[in-house]
N, C-alpha and C positions, 0 to 999 in steps of 0.2 A: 208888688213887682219883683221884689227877693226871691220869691217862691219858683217865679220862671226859672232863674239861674240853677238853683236848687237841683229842679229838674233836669237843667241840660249839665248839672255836676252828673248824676247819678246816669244820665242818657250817653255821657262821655266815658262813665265809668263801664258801663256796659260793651260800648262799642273798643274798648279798650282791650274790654277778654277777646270778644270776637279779632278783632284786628292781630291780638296775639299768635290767635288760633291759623288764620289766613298769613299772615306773617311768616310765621314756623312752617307753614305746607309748602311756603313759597323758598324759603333760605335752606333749608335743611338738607337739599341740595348739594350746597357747598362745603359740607362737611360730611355727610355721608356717603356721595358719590363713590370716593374711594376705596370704601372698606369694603362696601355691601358690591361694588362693580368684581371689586379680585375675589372677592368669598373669602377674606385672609380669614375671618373669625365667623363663627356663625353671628344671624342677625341680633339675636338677643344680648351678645355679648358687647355688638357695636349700639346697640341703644345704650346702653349702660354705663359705656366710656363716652358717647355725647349726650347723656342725661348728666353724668356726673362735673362733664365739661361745661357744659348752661349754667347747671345752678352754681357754680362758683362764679363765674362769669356774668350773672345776674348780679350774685352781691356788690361786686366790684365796679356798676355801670354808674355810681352815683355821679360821677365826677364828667360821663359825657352827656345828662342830661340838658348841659346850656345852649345847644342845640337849637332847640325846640322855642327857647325863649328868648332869643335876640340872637341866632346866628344867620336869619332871612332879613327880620324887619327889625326896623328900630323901636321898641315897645315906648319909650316915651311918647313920640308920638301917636300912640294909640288909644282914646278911651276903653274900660273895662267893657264895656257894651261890644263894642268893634274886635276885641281880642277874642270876647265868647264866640263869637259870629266865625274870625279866620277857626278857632280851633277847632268848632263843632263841624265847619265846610269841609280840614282835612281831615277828619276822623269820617265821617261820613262817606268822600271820596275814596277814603284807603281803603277800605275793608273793599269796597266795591271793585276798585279796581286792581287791587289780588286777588280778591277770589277769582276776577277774572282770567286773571294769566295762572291762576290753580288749575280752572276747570281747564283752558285749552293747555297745560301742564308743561308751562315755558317758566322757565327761570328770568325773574327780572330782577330789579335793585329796590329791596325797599328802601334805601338811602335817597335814592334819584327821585322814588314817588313824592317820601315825605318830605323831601326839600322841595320840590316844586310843586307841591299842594299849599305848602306854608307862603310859595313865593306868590301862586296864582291868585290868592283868596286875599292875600295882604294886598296885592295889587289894584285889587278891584274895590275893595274897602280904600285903598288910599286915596284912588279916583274918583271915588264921590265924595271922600272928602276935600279935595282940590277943587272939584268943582261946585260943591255946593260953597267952599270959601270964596271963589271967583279968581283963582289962584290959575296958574300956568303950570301943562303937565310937566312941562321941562323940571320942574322941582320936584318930581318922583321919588329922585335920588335920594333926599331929602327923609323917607318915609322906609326907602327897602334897600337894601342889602347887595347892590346889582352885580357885586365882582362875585358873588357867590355860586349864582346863578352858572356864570362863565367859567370858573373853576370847575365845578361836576359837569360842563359840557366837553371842558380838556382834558377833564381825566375820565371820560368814558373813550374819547379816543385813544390817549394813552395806553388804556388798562387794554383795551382788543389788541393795538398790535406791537405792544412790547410782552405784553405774557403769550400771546401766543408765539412770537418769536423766541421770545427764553424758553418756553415750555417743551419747541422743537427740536432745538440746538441741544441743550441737555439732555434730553428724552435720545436724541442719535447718537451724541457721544457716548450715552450709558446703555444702551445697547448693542454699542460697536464692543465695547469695552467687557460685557456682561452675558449677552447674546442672549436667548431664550433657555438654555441650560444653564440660568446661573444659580443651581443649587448645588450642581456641581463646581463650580467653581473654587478656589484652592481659598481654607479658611479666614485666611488675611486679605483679603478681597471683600466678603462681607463684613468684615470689622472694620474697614476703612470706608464702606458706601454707610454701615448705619452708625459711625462714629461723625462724617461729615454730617449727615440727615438729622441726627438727633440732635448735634450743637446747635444746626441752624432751625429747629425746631423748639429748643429751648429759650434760644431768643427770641424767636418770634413770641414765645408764650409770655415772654415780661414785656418784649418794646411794646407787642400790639395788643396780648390778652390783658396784662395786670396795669396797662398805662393808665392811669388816675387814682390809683392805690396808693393807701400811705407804704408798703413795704415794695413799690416804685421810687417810692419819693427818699425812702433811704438808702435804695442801691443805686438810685440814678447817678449820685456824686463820685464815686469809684467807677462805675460804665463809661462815665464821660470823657471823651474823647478816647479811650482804650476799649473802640471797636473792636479792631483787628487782633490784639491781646487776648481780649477776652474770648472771640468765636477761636483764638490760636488753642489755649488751653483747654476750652470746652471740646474739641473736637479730638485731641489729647486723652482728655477725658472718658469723652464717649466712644472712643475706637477701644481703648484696654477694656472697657465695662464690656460693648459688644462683642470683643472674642474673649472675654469670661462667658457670657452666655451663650455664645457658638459653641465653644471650644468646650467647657466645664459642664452645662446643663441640657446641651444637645437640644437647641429650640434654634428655630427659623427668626434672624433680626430680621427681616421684613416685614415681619408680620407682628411686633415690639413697633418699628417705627411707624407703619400704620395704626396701630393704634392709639399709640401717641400723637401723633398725627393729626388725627379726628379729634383728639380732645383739647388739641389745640386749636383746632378752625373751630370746635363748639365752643368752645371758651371766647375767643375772640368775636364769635357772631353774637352771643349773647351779651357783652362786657362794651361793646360799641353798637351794637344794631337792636339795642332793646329802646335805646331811644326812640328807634321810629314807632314802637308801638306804644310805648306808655309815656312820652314826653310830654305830649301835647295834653292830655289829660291832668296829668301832675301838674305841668306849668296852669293850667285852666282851677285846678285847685286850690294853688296858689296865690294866683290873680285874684280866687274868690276869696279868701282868706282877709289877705291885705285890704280889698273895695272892702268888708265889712266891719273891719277896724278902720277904717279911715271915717266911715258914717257919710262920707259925699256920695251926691249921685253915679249911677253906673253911667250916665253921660257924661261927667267932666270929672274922671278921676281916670286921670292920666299916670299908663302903667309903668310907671319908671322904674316900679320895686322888680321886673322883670329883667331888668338888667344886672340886678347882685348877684352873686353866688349863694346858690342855695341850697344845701345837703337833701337828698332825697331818701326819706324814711326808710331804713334798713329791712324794716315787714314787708312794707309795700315791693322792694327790689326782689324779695324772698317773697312772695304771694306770685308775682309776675313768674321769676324763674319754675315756679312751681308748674302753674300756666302752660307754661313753654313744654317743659318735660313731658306732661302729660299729653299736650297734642305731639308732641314727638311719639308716643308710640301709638295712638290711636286713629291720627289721622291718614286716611287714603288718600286724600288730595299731595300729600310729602310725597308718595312714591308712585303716584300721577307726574310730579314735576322732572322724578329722578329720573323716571321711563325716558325720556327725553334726553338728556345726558347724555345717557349710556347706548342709545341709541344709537346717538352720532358717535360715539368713543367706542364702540364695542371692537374687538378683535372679529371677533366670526360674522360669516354671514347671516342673513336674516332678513325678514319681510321689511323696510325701510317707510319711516315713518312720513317723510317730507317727498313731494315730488319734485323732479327738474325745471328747471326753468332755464332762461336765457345767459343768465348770468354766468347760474354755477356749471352750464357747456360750456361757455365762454372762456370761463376760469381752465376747465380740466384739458380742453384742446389746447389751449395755450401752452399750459405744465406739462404736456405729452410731447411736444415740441421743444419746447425745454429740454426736458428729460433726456430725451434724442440726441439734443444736440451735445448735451452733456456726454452722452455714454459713448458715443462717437471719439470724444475726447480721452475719456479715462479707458486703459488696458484693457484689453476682455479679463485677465488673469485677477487684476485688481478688482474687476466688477462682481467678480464671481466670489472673492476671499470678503467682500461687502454682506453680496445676498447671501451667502451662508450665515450670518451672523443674526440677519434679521429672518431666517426660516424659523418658522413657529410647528412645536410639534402638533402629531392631530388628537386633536382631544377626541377621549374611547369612550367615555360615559356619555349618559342622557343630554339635549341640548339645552333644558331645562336646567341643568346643575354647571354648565362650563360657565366660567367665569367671563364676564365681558371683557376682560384684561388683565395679565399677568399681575405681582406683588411688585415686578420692576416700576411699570408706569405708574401704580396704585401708590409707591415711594415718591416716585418724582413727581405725580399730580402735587401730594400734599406738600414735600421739601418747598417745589419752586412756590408756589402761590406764598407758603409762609415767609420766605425768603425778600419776596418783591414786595408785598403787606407790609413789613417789615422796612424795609427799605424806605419806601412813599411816606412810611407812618412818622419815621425818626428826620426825615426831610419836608414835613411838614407839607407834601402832597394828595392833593382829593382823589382818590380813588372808592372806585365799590368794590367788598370781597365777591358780590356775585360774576362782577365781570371777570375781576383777575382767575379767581378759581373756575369757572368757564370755559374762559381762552386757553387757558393753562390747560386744562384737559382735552381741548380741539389742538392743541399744538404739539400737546408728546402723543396722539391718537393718529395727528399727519406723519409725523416723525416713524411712528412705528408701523408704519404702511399699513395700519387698518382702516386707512381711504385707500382700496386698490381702481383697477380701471372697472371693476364690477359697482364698488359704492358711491367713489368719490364725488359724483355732480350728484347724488342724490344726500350726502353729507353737508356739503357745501353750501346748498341749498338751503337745508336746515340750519348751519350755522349765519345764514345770512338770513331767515327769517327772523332766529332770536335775534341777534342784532339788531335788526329794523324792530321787532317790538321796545326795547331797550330802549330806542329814542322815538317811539310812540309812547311810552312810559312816561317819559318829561312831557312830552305835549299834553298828552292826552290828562296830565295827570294837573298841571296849569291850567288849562281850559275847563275843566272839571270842577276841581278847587272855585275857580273865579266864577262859575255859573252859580253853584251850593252858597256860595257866600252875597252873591247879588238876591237869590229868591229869598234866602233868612233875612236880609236887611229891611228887605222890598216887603215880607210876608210876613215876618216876625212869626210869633204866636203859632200862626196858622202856617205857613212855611214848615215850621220847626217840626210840628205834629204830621204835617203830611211827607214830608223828607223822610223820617221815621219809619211812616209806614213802608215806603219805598225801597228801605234800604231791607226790612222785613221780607218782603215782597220776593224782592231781585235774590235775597241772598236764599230764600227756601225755592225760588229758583231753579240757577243757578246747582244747590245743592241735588235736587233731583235731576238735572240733565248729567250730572257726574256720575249718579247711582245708574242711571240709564246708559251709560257711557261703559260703566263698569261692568255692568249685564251682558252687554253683549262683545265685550274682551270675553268677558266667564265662557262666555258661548261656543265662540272662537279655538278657546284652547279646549272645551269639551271634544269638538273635534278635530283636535291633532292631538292622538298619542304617540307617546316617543317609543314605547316598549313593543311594539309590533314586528316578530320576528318569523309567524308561519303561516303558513297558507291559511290552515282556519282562522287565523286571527285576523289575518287581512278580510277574509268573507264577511267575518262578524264584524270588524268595523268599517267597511263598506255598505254592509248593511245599515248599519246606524245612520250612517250619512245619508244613506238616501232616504229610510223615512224620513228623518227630522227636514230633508229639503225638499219630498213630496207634501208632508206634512204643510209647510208654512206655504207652499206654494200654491196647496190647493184653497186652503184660507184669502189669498195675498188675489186668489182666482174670482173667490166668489164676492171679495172688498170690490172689488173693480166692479162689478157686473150691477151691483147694489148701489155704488157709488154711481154710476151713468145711466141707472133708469132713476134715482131721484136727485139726478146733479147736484150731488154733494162733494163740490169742491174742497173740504176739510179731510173728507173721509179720503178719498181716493190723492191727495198730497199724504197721508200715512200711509196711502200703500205703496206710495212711491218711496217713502225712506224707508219701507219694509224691503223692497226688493234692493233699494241700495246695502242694508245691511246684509240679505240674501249673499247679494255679488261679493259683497268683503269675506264673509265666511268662504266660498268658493273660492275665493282667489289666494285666500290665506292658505286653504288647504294645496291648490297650484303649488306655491312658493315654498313651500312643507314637503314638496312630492322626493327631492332631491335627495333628505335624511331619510327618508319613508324609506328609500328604495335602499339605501345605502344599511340601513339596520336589519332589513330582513336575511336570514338565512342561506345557505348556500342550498340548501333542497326548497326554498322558495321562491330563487327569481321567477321563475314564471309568473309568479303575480305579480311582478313589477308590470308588465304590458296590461294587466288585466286592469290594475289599481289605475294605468293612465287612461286606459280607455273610459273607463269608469268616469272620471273625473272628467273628461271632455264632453260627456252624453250628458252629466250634471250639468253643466258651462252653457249646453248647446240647452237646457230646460232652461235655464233663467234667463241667456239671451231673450227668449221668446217671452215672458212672462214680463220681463222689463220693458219690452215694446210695446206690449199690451197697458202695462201700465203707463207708460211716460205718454204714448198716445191717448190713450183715454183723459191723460190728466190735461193735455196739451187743447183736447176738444173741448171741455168746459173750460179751462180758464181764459182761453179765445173767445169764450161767449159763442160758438158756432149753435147752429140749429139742435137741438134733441132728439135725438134719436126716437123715431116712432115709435105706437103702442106695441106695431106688430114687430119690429126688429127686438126690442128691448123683451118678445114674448119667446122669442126665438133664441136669444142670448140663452135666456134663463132654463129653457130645455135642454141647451147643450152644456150649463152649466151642472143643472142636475147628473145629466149623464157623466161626467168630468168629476164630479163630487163622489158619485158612486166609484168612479173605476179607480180613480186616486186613493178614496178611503180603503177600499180594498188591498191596491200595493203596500199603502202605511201599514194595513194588518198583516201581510205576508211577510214582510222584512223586521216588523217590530217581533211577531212568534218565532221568526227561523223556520219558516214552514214552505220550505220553496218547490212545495210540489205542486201549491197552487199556485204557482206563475202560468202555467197555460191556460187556467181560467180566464186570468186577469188579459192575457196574449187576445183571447178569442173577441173578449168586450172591446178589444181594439177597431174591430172594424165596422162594429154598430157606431160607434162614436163616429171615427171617421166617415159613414156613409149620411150621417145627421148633418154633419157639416159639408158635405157636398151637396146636400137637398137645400141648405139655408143661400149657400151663396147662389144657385140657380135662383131660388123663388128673389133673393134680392137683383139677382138679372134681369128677370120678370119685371118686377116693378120698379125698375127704372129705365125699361121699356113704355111703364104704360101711365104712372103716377108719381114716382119719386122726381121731386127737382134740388135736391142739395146735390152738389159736386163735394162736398164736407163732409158731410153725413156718411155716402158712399165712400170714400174714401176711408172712413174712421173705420165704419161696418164689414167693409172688404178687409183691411187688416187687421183687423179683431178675429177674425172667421179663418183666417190664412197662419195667421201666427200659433192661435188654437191646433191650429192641425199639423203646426212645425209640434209643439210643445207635443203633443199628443204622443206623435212620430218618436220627438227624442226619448220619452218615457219608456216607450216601449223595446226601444233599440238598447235601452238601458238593461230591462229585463229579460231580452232575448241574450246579452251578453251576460249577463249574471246567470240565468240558465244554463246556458253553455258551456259557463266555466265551471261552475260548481257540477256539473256533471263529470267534465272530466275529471276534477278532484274524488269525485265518491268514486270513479271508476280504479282510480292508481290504490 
């Protein structure tokens, strides 16, 4: 029976890199946000200050692994058998449910996960054991840790609306104070913002990075109670240091406290948040250790050794950190989660990730009525010496290179989060760094009006869905736990083996809906280029656009047609998220039109009209091509009758014709060969006259034999939509014709 254990050591230990790996994609967030949102440094150099931040911060974690081992349940009560069972439930649920908030690329808590994995799994192991004693569950208590539980429920509300409130309030003062031009600003002005920044940066790196260190445990005694002394002279300190480096070495302190900055939130996410990934494992190690020196059964050797303090091997702290760093530069899923962030924080406009809802209208009319009523009150003269301070100038380069926000907010994201950490941590307060640094970026992002009345309900929205995931995360993550822990007990053996496969299963997954997620972001930005500034440029990449959307459309044409003469429900649900991604590329390109137009030349607006027409004749093709499909898909998955031998004989001729004339345009735009567009013009009207002959003979027979009213109905807009699509293709190349003529002619 040893040998099971054995295995589920070595099955923990595996699931412990993985969990690492999902862990790091999921937190990394919270400290690189900042650097990589302003561009203060290039990226490799911001890997480097939170690589070099983890791995010290790894070594230093020994001291918060007791966590893991009695800060949920109470392990006396628990046999060895029953401890394997909770550990191996939350290692299993963890990895699972990060990677899933990796893949949909939301930042959550892995603190909140692994505390309420630990709590769900212990739960449900204690209730069988109450009930197989005949015991009353009123004695829970007894078994688990319940004020814990409600402590991370109060400190996720805490953490959303005191750091998002601090994060606002300072974010306005410091840019009432700072304005957008503060590089101009007079040099004792930057030596007093990164003299405060870096005192309170400094502290944050001992109270909340180095806390459990022996070289804490030696300055704690002189710290104590000589708070305010100490940030007094620190910041003393670091205002002369900072105009030595303004002032003597001619370098930007913003761009010093940013990245000091970052290697303070990596230090501190590694130095307390490596526990949720390797604690449970360690403690499971342990547990095995002790049951094997004892020689008692794994049924009645009761884990009380989990309750001592126990130093956690210095390799193993230094193997993890290693771990860390390396999915820190390798992993997609980190800058999957960052996309997110920055999304909602960014300064400029841009395509918006999250859509409106009830709420976040709810919220923004409200605040616009507010606002009103406000400015009603304060001076116009006043109002005006305000909005000057917060005009942002217009960034001239590519939209690709402008920073999602200035070095200002970039400071104050990192000061405040460190600041409040800090604060929660020395007051012996539950918080999450995911939440505090989060809020903290949605509140100097409110603050600096980049929610104007263009984003703000589609902002809003977004910061209210992560929030709702964040307390899906406790649930979801208890309920989880507590199911993994009842099938292992209930299945043992066979359980354990098949969970396994499971988690194999989900997570290669999983990893390919990201790759495929990732594909067609790649797509996306294939076509939107930013350097588009003359008339032929615009033709040529017009052109590109429309093969590649004749191209998939004529494909996306003949999936349908194949899919409803052998009702292949599977087949034709793929060509419905073909044309869904169709529409997202299209629309991305829409939303894209506003820079498109704004970077071309002064000898090429003309092709500004050209490029929107263009893009509306696109719009008006996949319209039709989405109807065809979403109809088609809506006719078989209703179970409605089948299309007869003769309709589905008649589809397929006019498919043919469609295939030819399409493949055609694909070759005429992919060569630059636009003299055969009149070839391609003439085959217009054979097509169109095929499809005027189809829908008369289906007139016919349902004059004399057809009786589906469904059927007809499907047939008729099949036939009707073909010949919109047809239509828009063509009006597409009568305009590209026409333009590119008058261009050869100037």
């Amino acid at each position: 029976m040893e040998q099971i254990y054995v295995i589920m050591l070595v099955a923990l230990g595996i699931l412990a890199i993985i969990d690492l790996a999902v862990g790091v994609s999921n937190d990394a967030v919270n400290f690189l946000n900042s650097a990589i949102g302003s561009k203060a440094v290039s990226l490799r150099t911001i890997l480097i200050v939170a690589s070099i931040g983890i791995a010290v911060g790894a070594v230093f974690s020994s001291g918060m692994m007791e966590v893991a081992r009695k800060g949920i349940f109470m392990p006396s009560e628990f046999y060895f058998n029953e401890i394997m069972i909770i550990f191996m439930a939350v290692m299993i649920t963890d990895i699972l449910l990060l990677d899933f908030f990796n893949t949909l690329g939301m930042p959550t808590s892995t603190t909140v996960s692994v505390v309420f994995e630990l709590l769900g799994s212990a739960v449900v192991i204690s209730v069988i054991k109450i009930l197989n004693n005949g015991d009353s569950l009123g004695i829970i208590g007894k078994y688990i840790n319940t004020e814990k539980a409600t402590e991370i429920i109060i400190g996720i509300l805490l953490s959303v609306v005191i750091s998002f409130s601090i994060g606002a309030i300072v974010q306005y003062i410091s840019r009432l104070l700072l304005t957008f031009n503060y590089e101009k600003k007079a040099k004792w002005v930057g030596a007093v913002f990164g003299g405060i920044a870096l005192a309170a940066i400094s502290y944050f790196i001992i109270i909340k990075g180095l806390k459990g260190t022996e070289f804490y445990g030696k300055i704690k005694p002189i710290i104590k109670d000589k708070t305010f002394l100490v940030l007094l002279v620190s910041a003393a300190f670091w205002t002369l240091f900072s105009f030595v480096i303004i002032q003597g070495f001619k370098k930007n302190i913003y761009k010093l406290v940013i990245i000091v900055g970052t290697f303070a939130l990596a230090l501190a996410f590694a130095g307390n948040d490596l526990v949720n990934f390797i604690g449970v494992p360690i403690a499971a190690w342990q547990s095995y250790g002790a049951w094997v020196d004892s020689g008692a059964p794994a049924t009645g050797f009761a884990m009380s050794v989990l309750a001592e303090k126990v130093a956690t091997p210095t390799l193993l702290l230094m193997i993890a950190g290693g771990i860390m760093v390396i999915t820190l530069w390798i992993s997609k899923k980190s800058m999957n989660v960052l996309e997110t962030e920055q999304n909602l924080s960014r300064q400029g406009e841009g395509s918006e990730k999250y859509s409106s809802n009830i709420i976040s209208r709810g919220i923004v009319r409200g605040a616009v009525i507010l606002s009103n009523g406000i400015s009603f009150l304060i001076p116009k003269s006043v109002q005006a010496t305000i909005d000057g301070r917060f005009l942002a100038a217009e960034y001239k380069g590519k939209r690709s290179e402008q920073p999602m926000f200035d070095m200002v907010r970039a400071s104050i994201n990192l000061v405040v989060a460190a600041v409040l950490i800090s604060i929660a941590t020395s007051m012996k307060l539950p918080l999450s760094t995911t939440y505090v640094t989060f809020m903290v970026a949605m509140g100097t992002s409110f603050a600096d009006r980049a929610w104007d009345r263009e984003s703000a309900v589609y902002r809003i929205a977004g910061v209210l869905n992560v929030i709702g995931g964040w307390f899906f995360t406790a649930f979801a993550a208890f309920i989880s736990a507590g199911i993994v822990a009842y099938l292992l007990y209930v299945g043992e053996i066979y359980a354990f083996f098949g969970l396994m496969i499971l988690v194999a299963v989900l997570f290669y997954r999983s990893n390919q809906v990201h790759k495929a997620k990732m594909t067609e972001k790649e797509e996306i930005k294939k076509l939107n280029k930013e350097d588009i500034v003359s008339i032929h440029e615009v033709i040529n990449e017009s052109s590109d656009q429309i093969s590649k959307i004749v191209s998939k459309t004529n494909k996306i044409y003949s999936g349908i047609v194949a899919g409803l003469s052998l009702q292949d429900l599977p087949s034709l649900k793929e060509n419905k998220k073909a044309v869904k991604k169709l529409e997202k590329q299209v629309d991305e390109l829409k939303n894209n039109v506003y820079y498109f137009i704004k970077n071309l030349d002064e000898t090429s607006v003309e092709a500004s009209k050209f490029y929107v027409l263009t893009l509306g004749h696109l719009q008006d093709i996949v319209q039709s091509i989405s109807y065809i499909s979403q109809s088609s898909h809506s006719h078989i998955n209703n179970n409605h009758k089948q299309l007869k031998f003769n309709q589905i004989r008649d589809l397929k001729t006019i498919e043919l014709e469609i295939l030819e004339l399409f493949k055609d345009i694909e070759d005429i735009f992919n060569s630059k060969n636009f003299s055969s567009i009149d070839r391609a013009l003439t085959e217009r009207k054979k097509v169109l006259e095929t499809i005027s002959d189809l829908i008369q003979k289906q007139i016919t027979r349902i004059r004399t034999i057809e009786n589906s009213p469904k059927n007809s109905k499907l047939y008729f807009g099949l036939l009707l939509e073909t010949n919109d699509l047809v239509k828009a293709t063509m009006n597409l190349l009568e305009l590209f014709k026409e333009f590119n003529e008058h261009v050869e002619k100037k």
